[in-house]
C-alpha positions as CSV (number, residue, x, y, z in Angstrom):
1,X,13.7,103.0,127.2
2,X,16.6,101.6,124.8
3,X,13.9,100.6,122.3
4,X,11.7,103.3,122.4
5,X,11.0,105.1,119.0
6,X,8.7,108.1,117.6
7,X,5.8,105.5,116.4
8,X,4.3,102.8,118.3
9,X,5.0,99.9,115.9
10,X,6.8,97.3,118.2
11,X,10.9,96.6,118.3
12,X,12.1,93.1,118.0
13,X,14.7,93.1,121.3
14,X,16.9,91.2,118.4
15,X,16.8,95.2,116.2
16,X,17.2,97.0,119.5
17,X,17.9,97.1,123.5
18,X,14.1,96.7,124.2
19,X,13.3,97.1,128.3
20,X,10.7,94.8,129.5
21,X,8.6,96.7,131.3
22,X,7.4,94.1,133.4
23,X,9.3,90.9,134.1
24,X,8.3,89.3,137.3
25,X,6.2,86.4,135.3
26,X,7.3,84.1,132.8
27,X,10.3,81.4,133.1
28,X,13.7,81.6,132.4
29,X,15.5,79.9,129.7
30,X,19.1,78.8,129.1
31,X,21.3,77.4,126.4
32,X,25.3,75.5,127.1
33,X,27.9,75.7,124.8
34,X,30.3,72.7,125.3
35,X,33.6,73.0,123.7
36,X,36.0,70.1,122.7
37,X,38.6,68.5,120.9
38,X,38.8,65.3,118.9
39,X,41.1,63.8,116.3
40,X,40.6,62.3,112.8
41,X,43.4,60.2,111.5
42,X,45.9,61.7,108.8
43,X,45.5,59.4,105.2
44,X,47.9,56.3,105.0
45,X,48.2,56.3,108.9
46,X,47.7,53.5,111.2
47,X,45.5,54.0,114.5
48,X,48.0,54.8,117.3
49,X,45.1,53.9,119.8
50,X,43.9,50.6,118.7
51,X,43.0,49.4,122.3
52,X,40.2,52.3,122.5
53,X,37.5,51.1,120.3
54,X,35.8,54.1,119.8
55,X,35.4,54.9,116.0
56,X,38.4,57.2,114.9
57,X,37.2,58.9,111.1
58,X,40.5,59.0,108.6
59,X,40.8,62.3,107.3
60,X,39.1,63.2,103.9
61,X,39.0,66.6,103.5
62,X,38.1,69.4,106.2
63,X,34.5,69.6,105.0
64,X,34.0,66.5,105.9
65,X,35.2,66.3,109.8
66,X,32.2,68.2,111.1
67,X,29.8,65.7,109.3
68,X,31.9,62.6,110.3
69,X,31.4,63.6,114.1
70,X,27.7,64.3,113.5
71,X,27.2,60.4,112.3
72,X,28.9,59.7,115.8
73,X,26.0,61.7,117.8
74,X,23.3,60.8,116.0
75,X,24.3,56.7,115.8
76,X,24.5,57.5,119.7
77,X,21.2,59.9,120.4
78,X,17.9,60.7,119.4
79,X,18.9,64.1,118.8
80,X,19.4,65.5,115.5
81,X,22.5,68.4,115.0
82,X,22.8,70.7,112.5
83,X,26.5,71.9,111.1
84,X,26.7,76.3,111.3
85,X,27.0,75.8,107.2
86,X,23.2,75.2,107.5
87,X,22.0,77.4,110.1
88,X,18.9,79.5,110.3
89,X,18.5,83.1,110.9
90,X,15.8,85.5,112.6
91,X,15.2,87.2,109.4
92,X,16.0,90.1,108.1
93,X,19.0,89.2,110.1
94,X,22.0,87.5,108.6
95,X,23.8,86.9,112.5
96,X,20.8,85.9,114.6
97,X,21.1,82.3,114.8
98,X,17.8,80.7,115.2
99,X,18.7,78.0,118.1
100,X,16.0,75.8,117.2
101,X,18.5,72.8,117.1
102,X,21.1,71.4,118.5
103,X,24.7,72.5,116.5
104,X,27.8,71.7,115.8
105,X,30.4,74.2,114.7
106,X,33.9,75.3,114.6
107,X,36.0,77.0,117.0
108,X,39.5,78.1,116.6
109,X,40.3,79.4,120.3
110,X,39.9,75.8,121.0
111,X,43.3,74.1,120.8
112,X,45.1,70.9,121.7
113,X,47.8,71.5,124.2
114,X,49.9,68.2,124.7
115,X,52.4,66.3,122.7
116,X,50.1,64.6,119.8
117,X,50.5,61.4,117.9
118,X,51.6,62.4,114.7
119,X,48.8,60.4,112.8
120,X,46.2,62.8,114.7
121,X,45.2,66.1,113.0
122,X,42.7,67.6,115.9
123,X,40.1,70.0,115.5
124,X,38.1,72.4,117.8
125,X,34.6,72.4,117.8
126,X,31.8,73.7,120.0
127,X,27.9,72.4,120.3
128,X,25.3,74.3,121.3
129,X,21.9,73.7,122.5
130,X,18.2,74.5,121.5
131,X,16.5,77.2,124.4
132,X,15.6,75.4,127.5
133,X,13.1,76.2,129.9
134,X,14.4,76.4,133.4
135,X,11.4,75.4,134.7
136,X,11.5,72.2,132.8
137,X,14.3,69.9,134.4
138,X,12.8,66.6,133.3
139,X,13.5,67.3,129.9
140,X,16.7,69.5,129.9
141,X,18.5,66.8,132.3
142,X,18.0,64.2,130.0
143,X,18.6,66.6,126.8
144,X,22.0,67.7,128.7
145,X,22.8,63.7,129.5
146,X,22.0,62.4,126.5
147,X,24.5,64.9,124.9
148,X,27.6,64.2,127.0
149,X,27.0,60.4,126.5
150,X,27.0,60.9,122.5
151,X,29.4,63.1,122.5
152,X,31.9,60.5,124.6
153,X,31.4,58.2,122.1
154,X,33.8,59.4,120.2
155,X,37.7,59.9,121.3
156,X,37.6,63.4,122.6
157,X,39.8,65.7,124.5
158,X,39.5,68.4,127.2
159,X,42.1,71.2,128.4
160,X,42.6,74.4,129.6
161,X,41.7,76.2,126.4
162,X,38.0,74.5,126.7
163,X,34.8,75.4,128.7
164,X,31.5,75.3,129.3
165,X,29.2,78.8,128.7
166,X,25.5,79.1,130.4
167,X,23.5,81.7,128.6
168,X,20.4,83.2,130.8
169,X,17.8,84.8,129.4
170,X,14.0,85.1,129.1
171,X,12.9,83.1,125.4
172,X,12.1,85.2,123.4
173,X,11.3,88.1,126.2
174,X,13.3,91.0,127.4
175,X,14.4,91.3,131.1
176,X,13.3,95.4,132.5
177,X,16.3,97.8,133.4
178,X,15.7,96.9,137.1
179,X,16.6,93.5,137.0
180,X,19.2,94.6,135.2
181,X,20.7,96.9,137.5
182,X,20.2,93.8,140.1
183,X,21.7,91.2,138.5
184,X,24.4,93.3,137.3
185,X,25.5,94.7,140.7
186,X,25.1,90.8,142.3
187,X,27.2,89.6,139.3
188,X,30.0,92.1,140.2
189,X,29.4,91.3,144.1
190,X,30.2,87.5,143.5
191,X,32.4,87.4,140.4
192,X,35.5,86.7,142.5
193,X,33.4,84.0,144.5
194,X,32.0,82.1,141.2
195,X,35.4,81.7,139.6
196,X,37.0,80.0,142.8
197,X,34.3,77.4,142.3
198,X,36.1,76.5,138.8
199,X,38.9,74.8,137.5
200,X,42.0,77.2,138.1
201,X,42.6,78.1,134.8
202,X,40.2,79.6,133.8
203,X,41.5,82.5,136.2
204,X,44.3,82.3,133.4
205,X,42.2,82.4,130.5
206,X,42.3,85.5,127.9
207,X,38.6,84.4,127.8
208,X,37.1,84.4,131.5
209,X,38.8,87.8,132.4
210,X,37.5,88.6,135.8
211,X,35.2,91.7,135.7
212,X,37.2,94.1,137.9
213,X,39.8,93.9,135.8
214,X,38.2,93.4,132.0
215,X,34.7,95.6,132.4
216,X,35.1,99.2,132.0
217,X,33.6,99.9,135.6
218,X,36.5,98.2,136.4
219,X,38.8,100.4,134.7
220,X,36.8,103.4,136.2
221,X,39.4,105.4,138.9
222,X,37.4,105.7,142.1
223,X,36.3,109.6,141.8
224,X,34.8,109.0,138.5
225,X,32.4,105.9,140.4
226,X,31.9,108.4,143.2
227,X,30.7,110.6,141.1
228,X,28.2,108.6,139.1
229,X,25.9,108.9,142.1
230,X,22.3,107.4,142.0
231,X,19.7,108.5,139.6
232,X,17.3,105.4,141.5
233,X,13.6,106.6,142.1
234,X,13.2,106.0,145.8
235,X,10.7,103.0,145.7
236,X,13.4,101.5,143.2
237,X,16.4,101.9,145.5
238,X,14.4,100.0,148.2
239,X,14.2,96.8,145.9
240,X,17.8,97.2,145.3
241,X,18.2,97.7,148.8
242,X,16.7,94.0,149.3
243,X,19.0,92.4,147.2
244,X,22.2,94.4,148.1
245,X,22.4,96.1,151.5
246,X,26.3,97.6,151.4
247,X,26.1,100.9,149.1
248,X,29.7,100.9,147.6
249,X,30.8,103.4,144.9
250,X,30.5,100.4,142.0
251,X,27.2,99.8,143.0
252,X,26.1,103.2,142.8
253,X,27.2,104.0,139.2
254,X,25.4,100.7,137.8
255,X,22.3,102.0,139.7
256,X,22.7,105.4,138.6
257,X,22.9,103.6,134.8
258,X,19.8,105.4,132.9
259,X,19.3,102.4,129.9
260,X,20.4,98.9,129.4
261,X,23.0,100.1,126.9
262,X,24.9,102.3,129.6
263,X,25.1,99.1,131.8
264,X,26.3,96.8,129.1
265,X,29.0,99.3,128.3
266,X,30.2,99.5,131.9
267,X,30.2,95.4,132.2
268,X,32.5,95.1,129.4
269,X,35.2,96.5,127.6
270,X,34.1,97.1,123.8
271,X,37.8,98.8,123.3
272,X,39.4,95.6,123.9
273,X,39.7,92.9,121.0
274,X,37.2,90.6,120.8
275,X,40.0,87.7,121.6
276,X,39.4,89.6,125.4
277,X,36.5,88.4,127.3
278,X,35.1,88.8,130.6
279,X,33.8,86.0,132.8
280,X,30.4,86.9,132.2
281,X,29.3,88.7,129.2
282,X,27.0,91.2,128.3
283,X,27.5,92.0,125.1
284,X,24.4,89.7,123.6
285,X,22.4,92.5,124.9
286,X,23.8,94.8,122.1
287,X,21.9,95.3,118.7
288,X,22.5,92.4,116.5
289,X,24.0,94.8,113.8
290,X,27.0,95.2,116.5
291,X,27.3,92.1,118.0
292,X,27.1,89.2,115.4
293,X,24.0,88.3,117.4
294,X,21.7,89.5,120.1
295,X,20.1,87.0,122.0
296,X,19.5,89.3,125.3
297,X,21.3,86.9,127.9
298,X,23.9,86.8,129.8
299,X,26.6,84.6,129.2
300,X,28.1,82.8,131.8
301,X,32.0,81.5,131.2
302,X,33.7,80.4,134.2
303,X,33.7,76.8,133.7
304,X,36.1,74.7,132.4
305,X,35.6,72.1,130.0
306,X,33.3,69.6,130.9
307,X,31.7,66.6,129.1
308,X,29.8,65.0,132.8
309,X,26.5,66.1,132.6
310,X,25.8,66.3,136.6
311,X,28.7,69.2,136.9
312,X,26.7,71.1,134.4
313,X,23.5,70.8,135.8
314,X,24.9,71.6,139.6
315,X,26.3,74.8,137.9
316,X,23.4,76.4,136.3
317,X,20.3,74.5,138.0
318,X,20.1,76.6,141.3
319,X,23.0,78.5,141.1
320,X,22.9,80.8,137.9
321,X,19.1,80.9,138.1
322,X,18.8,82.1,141.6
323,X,19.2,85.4,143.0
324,X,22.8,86.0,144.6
325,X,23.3,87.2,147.3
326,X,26.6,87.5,149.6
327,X,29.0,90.2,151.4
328,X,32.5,90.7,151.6
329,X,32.9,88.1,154.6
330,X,31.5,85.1,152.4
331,X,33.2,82.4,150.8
332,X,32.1,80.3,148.1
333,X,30.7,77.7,149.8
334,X,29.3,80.3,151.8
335,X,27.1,81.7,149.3
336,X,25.9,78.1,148.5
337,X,24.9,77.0,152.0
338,X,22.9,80.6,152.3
339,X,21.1,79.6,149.1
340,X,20.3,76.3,150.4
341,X,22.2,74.3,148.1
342,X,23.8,72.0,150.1
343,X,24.0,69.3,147.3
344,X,25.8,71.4,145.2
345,X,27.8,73.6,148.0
346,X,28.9,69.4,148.9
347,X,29.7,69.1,145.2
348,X,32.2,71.8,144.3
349,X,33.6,72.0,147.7
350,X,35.1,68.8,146.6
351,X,35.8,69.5,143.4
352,X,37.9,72.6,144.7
353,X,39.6,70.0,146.8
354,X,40.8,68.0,143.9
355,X,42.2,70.5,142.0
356,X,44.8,70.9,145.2
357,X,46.0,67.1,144.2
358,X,45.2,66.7,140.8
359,X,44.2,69.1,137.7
360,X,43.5,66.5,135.2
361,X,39.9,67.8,133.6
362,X,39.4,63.9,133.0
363,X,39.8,60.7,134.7
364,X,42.8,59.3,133.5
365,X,44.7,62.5,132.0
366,X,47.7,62.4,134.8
367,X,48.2,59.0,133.9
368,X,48.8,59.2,130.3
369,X,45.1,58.5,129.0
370,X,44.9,60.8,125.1
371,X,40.9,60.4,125.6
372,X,38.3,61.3,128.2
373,X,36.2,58.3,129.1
374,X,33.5,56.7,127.6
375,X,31.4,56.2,130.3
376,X,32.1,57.1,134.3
């Protein structure tokens, strides 16, 4: 076990890799990220948008913009957002955020694409949510709504250089190695599958890297899989066998992987700069002293930006939180309609269809609209 040491005394999965040695009860929990842009007008500038009577701040100084856009949300929400400056830590960590609230913060890989109005300076910035049960859909469809509705209350933008990311884990449990392995080998069965169900570019992105090309397994030459072989005890290779009946070499060496550290190492790439990411990361599994955080969950980052809470939801509701299963002669939309979900297989079939006309990520984008919508 990762987390095993020569006492008893117990680990806090936030110190160390802790294994769960049991995690077939309990629910699973989630948290989104939802990354955007907006603008604040420069000083001694008239609005260039007067028509759109959403409440545009004037600039003041930078400290200032994140606690101008708060106002916004809160005048809009019952929710109450805290700004990264004052965030809360798992002690004796400094890099554990506590995600207790709702946040706003910065981010800088978030940046505005188009041909601005020169009274606009626009900013990146990112809210996450509290941890949501995923057995509790009354409240975290309404939490999720009432979000995106505050949130389009002010003028905001979406591109290509913002998304959405899911994180999947178990409160403030550990998952055990066998799930692990499980979810690991489905996630690289279905990576390809997942992405096509996305805006195109986030194929493009430096940040959703697909996993055969970004993950170390990836980079592995086929002998060197081969030859991982498969350490599984034999009642544990029958539950794998339930989940994934075709034994291919990739599979093998994440079966064959020993601790939960040698199966986040093959699933990413820790030699590559950090501006690299895969599609779905593992590294929040790593010791917080390495990671600037361990949360223990998996971090899903295939969609595109998105501000309409009912894509959301479609994503992770069924989808992310139930087992995946496929072969090599399923599409997409195949997967869906094996799990079931024919709402949602409906849902991003069309989607998918739309991005062969149009790849606006708002209404109104193709024809000239700065702004995504207020309201649908």
């Amino acid at each position: 076990m990762d987390g095993e040491r020569a006492d008893t005394s117990p680990v806090s999965k936030y110190d160390e890799i802790i294994e769960s040695p049991d995690d077939s009860s309990g629910p699973l929990t989630f948290g989104i990220e939802l990354e955007f842009l907006f603008p604040v007008l420069r000083k001694d500038c008239n609005d260039p948008h007067p028509s759109d009577n959403r409440q545009v701040h004037r600039f003041i100084g930078y400290d200032e913009i994140s606690l101008q856009f708060v106002a916004i949300l809160e005048r809009a929400c019952d929710i109450r957002f805290r700004l990264a400056k004052d965030d809360v830590f798992r002690e004796p960590h400094g890099n554990v955020v506590l995600y207790d609230k709702w946040r706003l913060t910065n981010d800088n890989s978030v940046r505005f694409r188009k041909r601005s109005p020169e009274e606009y300076i626009w900013n990146g910035r990112e809210i996450t949510s509290v941890i949501m049960r995923a057995d509790d859909p009354a409240v975290y469809v309404k939490r999720i709504t009432d979000v995106c509705h505050a949130i389009r209350q002010a003028r905001v933008h979406l591109n290509q250089s913002t998304s959405v990311h899911v994180h999947v884990g178990r409160g403030e449990e550990s998952f055990s190695l066998l799930t692990m392995k499980k979810a690991s080998t489905l996630i690289w069965l279905v990576d390809e599958m997942l992405m096509q169900l996305h805006h195109p570019c986030r194929r493009e992105s430096t940040h959703c890297r697909p996993l055969s090309n970004f993950s170390a397994l990836g980079a592995l030459t086929p002998r060197e899989v081969i030859e991982g072989g498969n350490l599984l005890s034999e009642s544990q290779a029958e539950q794998m066998q339930q989940f994934v009946p075709t034994t291919f070499p990739s599979k093998k060496t994440l079966q064959a992987s020993k601790r939960i550290g040698e199966l986040v190492d093959l699933m990413c790439n820790l030699q590559e700069p950090r501006l690299y990411r895969g599609s779905v990361g593992f590294t929040r599994f790593l010791p917080a002293g390495k990671t600037g955080g361990n949360t223990h969950t998996f971090e899903f980052r295939q969609m595109a930006g998105c501000l309409d809470p009912a894509p959301i939801i479609h994503w992770f509701k069924d989808l992310l939180f139930k087992v995946l299963t496929g072969g090599s002669t399923f599409t997409a939309f195949d997967l869906l309609l094996e799990l079931n979900l024919v709402e949602e297989e409906r849902y991003f079939r069309s989607a998918v269809e739309r991005y062969n006309t149009s790849l606006e990520f708002y209404v109104g984008e193709n024809s000239g609209c700065l702004f995504v919508p207020q309201s649908e």
